[in-house]
C-alpha positions, 0 to 999 in steps of 0.5 A: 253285640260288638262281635256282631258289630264287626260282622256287620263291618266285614260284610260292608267292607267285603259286600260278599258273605263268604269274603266276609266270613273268611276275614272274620275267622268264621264259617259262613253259616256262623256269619250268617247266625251272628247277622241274624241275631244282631237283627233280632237283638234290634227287631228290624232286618239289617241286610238284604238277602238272596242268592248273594248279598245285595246290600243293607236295608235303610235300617242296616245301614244306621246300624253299619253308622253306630257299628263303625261308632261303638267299635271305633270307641272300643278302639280308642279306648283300648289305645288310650288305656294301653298308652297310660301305662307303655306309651303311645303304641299300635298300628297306624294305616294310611291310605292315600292317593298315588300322587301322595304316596311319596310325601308320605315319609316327610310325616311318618318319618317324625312321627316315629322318631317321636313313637318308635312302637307305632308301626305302619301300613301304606295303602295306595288308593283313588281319593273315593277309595280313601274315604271309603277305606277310613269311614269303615275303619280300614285306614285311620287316616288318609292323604288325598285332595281337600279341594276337589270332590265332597269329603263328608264328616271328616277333619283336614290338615292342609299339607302342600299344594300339588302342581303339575309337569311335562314329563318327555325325552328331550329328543321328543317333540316339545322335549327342548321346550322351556315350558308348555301349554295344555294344548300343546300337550295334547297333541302328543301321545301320552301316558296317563293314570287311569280314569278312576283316579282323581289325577286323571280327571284333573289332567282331562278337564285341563286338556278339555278346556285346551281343545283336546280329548285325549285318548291315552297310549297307555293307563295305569293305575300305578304312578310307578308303572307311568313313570318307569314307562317315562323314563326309557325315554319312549313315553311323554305324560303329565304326573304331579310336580311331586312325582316328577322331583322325587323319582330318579331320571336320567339326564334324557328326560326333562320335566317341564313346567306348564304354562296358562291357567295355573293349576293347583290343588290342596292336598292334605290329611283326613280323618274321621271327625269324631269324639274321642279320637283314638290318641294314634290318630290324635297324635298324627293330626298334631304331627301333621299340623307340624310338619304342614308348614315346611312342606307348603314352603318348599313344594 
């Protein structure tokens, strides 16, 4: 059963059979054989079949519940047992929004220190995209915003506070500016993440209350496509205050603080709240408790 469990996992993550097949290491009628018997295992159908998959019946989706609980205690299980006798070890994923991506070394850069057999994926995600990602066991952990949208059954550690800058070329309007407001900074042509990401509604709803819609010269949803754009000096954009100390400009480009309404958001780590944990996921949450308070005094 937990081998179908995972089929079950696959088809949710991939929401197409083939795709699901393939990440599995399996032919599709074999897919489509281990789905049927799970449901015959437990005499309700679980998927809703055509042509193509069109999604889970209410009853698939409480099994896709208890699937994700039996393989993630499978999971945990197996880490608590290999860590008794070697040591904590395995593969940590992260997922965590643009903006967040380059505070992420300030945790697994301790964390190693203190288990150097853990090894690493990043995924740079939009804040929906992490939740998703960790309910179905594809990250273990995420970086996003605690404050803005509903996160559901998950535990945080707030870790700092993301603010925002002007970022322009000194020769550009505003770019000889002490500080700016939200309506100034709409009038000029900006570079901005896209709309699906957290930061880019944030950045619109600011610039609506001054008056403005804006209507970007360019969307990405790379932090590092808006900021090498930034910084030929052609392109002006708002991006996180962590995005504007962190990334390498020439003296020709300035970040500008930006004046009104405060705006701030808490950003922090989440994960699945569930018992037991896996001792990887409980070791970072006791990494980023530890860490929380030098990043929020210094950013």
């Amino acid at each position: 059963m937990i081998d179908r469990f995972g089929l079950l996992l696959a088809l949710a993550k991939e929401r197409h059979f083939g795709r699901a097949a393939e990440s599995c290491g399996v032919t599709q009628p074999t897919l489509s054989a281990g789905l049927k018997q799970l449901e015959e295992q437990l005499g309700v159908r679980l998927v809703e079949r055509g042509s193509r998959f069109i999604g889970f019946t209410p009853e698939g989706e409480r099994a896709l519940q208890w699937a994700r609980r039996v393989i993630g205690d499978m999971r945990a299980m197996r880490q608590e047992i290999a860590g008794m006798r070697k040591g904590l070890s395995g593969h940590l994923r992260i997922a965590a929004i643009p903006t967040a991506m380059p505070m992420l070394s300030e945790l697994t850069t301790p964390f190693r220190e203190k288990h150097g057999d853990v090894r690493f994926t990043l995924i740079s995600a939009s804040s929906k995209e992490v939740l998703r990602l960790i309910e179905n066991l594809e990250a273990d952990a995420g970086v996003t915003y605690l404050d803005n949208d509903p996160l559901g059954r998950v535990q945080t550690v707030p870790l700092y506070t993301e603010g925002y800058r002007f970022l322009t070329s000194i020769d550009a309007p505003l770019g000889d500016r002490a500080k700016v407001t939200w309506e100034e900074i709409g009038r000029v042509p900006l570079c901005l993440l896209t709309p699906d990401m957290q930061n880019r509604r944030i950045v619109d709803k600011q610039l609506a209350e001054a008056g403005h819609t804006v209507t970007p010269m360019l969307e990405a949803n790379s932090t590092i496509a808006l900021l090498s754009h930034v910084r030929t000096g052609k392109w002006a954009s708002v991006v996180a205050n962590t995005l504007a100390d962190v990334f390498a400009f020439p003296a020709s480009i300035r970040s500008i603080p930006i004046e009104g309404p405060e705006v701030l958001h808490q950003m922090g780590l989440v994960v699945l709240d569930r018992e037991p944990m896996t001792p990887i996921v409980t070791a970072l949450l006791a990494e980023a408790r530890s860490v929380a308070p030098a990043l929020t005094a210094r950013i």
